[in-house]
SEZA-66620 format. One record per atom (N, C-alpha, C): residue number from 1; residue in one letter; atom name; x, y, z. Coordinates in pm, 1 decimal. Layout:
! residues N
REC, NUM, a, CA, X, Y, Z;
...
//
This chain:
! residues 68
REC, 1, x, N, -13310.3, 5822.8, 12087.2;
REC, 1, x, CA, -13367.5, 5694.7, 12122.1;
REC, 1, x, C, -13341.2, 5595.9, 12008.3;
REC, 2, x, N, -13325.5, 5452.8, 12062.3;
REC, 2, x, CA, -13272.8, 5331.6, 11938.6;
REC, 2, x, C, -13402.7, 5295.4, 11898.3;
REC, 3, x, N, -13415.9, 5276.2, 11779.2;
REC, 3, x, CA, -13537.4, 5232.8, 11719.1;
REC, 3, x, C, -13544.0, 5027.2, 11748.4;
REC, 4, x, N, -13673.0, 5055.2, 11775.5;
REC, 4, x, CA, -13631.2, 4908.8, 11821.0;
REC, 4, x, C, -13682.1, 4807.1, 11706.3;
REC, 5, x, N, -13586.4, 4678.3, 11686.8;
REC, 5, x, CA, -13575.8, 4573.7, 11597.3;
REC, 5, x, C, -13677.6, 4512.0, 11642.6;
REC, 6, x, N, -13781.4, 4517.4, 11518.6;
REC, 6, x, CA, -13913.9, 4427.6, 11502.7;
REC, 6, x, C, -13888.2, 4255.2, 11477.7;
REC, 7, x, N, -13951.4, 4136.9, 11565.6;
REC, 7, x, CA, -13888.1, 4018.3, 11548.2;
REC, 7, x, C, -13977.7, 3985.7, 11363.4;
REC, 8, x, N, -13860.6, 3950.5, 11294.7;
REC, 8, x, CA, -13886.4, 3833.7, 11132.0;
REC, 8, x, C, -14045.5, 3846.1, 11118.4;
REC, 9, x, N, -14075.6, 3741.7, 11245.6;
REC, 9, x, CA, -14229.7, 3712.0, 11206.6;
REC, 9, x, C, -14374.0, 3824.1, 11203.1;
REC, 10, x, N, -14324.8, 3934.9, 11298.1;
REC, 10, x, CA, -14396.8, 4075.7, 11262.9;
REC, 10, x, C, -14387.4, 4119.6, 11151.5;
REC, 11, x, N, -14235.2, 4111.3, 11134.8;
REC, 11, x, CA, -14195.8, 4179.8, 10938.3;
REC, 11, x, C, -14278.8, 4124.0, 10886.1;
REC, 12, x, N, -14286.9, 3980.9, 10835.4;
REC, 12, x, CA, -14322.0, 3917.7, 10729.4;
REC, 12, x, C, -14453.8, 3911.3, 10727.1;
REC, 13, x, N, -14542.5, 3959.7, 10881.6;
REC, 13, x, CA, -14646.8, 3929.2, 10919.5;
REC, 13, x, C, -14748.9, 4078.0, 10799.8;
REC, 14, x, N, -14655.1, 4129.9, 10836.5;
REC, 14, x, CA, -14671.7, 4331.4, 10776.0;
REC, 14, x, C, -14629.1, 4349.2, 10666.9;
REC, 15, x, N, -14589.0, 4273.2, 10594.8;
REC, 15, x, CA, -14530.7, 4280.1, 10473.6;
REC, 15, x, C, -14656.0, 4235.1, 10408.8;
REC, 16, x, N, -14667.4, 4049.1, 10411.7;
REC, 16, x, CA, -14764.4, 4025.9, 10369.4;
REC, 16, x, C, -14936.7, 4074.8, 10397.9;
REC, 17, x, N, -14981.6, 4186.5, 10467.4;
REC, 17, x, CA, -15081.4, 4243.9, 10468.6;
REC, 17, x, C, -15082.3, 4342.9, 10404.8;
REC, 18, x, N, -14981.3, 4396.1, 10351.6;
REC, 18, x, CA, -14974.6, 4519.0, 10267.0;
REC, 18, x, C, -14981.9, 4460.1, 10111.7;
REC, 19, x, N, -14902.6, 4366.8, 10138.5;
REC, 19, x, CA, -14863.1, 4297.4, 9973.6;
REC, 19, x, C, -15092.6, 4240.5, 9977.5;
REC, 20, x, N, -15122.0, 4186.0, 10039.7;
REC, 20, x, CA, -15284.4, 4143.8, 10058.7;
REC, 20, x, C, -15359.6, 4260.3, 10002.2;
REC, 21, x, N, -15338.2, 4427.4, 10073.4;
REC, 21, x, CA, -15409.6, 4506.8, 10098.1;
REC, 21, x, C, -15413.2, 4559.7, 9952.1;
REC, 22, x, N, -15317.1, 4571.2, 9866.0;
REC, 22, x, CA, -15272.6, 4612.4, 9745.6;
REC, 22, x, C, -15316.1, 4509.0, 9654.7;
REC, 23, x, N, -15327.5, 4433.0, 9656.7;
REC, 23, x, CA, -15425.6, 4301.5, 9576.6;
REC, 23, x, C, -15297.7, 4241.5, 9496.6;
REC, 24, x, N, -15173.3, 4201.5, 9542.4;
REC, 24, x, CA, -15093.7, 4103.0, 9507.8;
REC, 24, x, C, -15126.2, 4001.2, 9493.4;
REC, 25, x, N, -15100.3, 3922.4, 9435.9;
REC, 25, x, CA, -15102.5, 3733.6, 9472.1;
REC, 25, x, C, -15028.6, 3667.4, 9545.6;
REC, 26, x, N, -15067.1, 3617.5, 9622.8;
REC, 26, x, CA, -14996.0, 3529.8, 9733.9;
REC, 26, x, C, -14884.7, 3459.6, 9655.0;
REC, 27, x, N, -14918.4, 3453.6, 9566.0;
REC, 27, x, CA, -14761.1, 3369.8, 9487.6;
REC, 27, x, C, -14658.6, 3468.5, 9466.2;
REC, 28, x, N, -14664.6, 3607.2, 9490.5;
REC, 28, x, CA, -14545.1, 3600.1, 9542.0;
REC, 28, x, C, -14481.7, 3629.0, 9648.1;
REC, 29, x, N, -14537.5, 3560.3, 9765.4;
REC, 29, x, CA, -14465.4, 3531.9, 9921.7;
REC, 29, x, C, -14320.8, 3510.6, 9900.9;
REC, 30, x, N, -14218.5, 3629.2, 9920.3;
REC, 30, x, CA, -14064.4, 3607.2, 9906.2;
REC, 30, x, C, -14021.5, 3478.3, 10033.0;
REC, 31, x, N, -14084.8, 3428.3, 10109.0;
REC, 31, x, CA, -14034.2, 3304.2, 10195.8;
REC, 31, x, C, -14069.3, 3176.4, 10134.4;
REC, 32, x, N, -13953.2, 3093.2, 10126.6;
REC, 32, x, CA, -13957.9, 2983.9, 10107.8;
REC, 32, x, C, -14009.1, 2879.6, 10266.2;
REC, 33, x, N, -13942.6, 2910.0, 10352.0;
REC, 33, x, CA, -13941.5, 2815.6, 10501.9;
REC, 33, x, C, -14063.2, 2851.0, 10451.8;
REC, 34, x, N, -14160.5, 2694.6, 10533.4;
REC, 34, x, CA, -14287.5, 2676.1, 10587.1;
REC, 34, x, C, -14338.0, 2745.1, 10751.3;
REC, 35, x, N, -14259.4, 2792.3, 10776.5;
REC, 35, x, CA, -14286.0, 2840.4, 10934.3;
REC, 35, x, C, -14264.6, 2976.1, 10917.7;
REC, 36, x, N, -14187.4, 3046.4, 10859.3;
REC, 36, x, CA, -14174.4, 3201.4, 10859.8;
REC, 36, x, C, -14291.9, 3239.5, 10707.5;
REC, 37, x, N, -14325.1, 3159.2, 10598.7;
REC, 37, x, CA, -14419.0, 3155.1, 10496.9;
REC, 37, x, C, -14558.2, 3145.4, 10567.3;
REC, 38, x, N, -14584.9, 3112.0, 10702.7;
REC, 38, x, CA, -14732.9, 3116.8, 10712.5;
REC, 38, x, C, -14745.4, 3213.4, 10815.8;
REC, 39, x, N, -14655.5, 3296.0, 10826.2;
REC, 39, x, CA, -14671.7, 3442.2, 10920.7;
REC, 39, x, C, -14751.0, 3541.1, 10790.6;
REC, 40, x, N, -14621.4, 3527.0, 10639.9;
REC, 40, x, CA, -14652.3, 3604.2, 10564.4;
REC, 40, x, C, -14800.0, 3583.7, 10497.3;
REC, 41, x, N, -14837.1, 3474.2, 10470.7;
REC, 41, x, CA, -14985.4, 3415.3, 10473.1;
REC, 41, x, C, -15095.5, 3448.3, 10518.0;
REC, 42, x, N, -15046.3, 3463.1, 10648.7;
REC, 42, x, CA, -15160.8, 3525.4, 10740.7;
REC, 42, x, C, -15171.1, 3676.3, 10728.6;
REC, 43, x, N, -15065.2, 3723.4, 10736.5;
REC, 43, x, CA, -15100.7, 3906.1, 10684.5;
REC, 43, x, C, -15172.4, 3917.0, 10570.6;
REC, 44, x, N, -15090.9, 3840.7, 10416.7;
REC, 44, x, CA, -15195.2, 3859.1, 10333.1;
REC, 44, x, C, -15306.7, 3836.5, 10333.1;
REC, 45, x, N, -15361.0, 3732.4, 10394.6;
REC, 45, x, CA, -15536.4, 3699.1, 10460.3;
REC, 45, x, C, -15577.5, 3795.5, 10474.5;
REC, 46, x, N, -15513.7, 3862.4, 10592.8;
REC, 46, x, CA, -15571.2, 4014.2, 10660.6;
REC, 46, x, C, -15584.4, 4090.2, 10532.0;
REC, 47, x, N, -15491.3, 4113.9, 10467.1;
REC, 47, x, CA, -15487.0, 4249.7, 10397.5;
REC, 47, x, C, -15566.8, 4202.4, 10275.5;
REC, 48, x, N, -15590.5, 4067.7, 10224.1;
REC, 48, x, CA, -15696.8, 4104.1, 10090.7;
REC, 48, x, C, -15848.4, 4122.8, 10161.2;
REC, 49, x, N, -15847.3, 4036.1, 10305.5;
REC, 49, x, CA, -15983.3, 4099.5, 10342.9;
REC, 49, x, C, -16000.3, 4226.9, 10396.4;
REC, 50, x, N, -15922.5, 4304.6, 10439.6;
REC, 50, x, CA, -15961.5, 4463.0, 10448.5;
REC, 50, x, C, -15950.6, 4502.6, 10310.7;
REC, 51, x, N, -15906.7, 4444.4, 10208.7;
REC, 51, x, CA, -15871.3, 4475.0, 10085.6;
REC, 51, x, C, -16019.8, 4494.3, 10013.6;
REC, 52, x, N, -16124.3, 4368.2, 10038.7;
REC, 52, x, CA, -16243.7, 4347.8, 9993.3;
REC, 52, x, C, -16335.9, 4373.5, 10053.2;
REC, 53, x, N, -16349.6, 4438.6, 10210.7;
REC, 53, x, CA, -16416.1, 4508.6, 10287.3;
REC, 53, x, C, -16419.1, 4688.6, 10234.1;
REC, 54, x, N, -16327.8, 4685.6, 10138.3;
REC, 54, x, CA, -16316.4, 4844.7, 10085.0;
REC, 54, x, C, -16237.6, 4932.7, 10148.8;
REC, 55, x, N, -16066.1, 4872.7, 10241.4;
REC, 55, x, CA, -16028.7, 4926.5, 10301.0;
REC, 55, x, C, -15880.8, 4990.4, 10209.8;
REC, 56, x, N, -15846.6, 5073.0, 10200.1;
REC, 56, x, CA, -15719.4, 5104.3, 10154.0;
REC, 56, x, C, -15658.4, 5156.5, 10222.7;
REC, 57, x, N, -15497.0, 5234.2, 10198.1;
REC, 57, x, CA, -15446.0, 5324.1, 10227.7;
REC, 57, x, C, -15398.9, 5303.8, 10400.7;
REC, 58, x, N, -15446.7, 5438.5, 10454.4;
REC, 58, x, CA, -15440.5, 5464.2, 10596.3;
REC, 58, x, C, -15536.5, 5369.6, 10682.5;
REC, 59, x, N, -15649.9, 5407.0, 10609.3;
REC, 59, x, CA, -15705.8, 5286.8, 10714.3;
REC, 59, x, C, -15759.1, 5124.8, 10726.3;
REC, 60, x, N, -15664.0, 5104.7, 10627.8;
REC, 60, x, CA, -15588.1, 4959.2, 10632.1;
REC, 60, x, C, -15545.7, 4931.3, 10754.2;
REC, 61, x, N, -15400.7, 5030.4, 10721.9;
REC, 61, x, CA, -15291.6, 5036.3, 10806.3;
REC, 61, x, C, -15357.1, 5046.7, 10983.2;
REC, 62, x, N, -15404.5, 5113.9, 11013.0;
REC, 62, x, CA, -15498.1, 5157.8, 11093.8;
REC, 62, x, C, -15578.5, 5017.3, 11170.9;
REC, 63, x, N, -15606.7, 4988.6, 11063.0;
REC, 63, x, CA, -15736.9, 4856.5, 11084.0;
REC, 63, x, C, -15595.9, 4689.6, 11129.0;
REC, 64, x, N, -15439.2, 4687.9, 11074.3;
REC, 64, x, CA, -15387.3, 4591.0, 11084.4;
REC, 64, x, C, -15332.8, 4625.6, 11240.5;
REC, 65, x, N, -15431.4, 4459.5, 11289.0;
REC, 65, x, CA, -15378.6, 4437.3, 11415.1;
REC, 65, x, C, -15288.8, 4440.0, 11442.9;
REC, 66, x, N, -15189.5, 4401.1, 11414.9;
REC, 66, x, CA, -15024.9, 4377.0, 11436.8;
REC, 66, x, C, -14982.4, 4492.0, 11431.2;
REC, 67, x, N, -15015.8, 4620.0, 11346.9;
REC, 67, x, CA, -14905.8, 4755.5, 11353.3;
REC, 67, x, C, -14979.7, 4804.2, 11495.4;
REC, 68, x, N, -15036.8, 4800.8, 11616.4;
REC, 68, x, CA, -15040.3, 4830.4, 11675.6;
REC, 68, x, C, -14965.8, 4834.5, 11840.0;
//
């Protein structure tokens, strides 16, 4: 079976909730564009607040809407 190609804005969406969940700084969002930069924005949102709800690891991952 072909693994199927996730669209940019999921990536960046899942990227930045992990980069959140791990307690990065939003400064460093690798997107420059303003339109593909506030996908990654919004994951990190997600992920520093499961971050500060006491979530790590698996059930982060678990808890991010989007990997579902």
């Amino acid at each position: 079976m072909k693994k199927q190609k996730r669209d940019r804005t999921s990536t960046l969406f899942n990227r930045g909730f992990m980069a959140g969940i791990n307690g990065r700084s939003r400064e460093e969002c690798p997107v420059q564009t303003v339109e593909l930069r506030s996908h990654w924005m919004s994951g990190w949102r997600e992920g520093r607040e499961a971050h500060w709800s006491g979530m790590s690891g698996v059930s982060a991952i678990q808890h991010n809407p989007s990997m579902h």
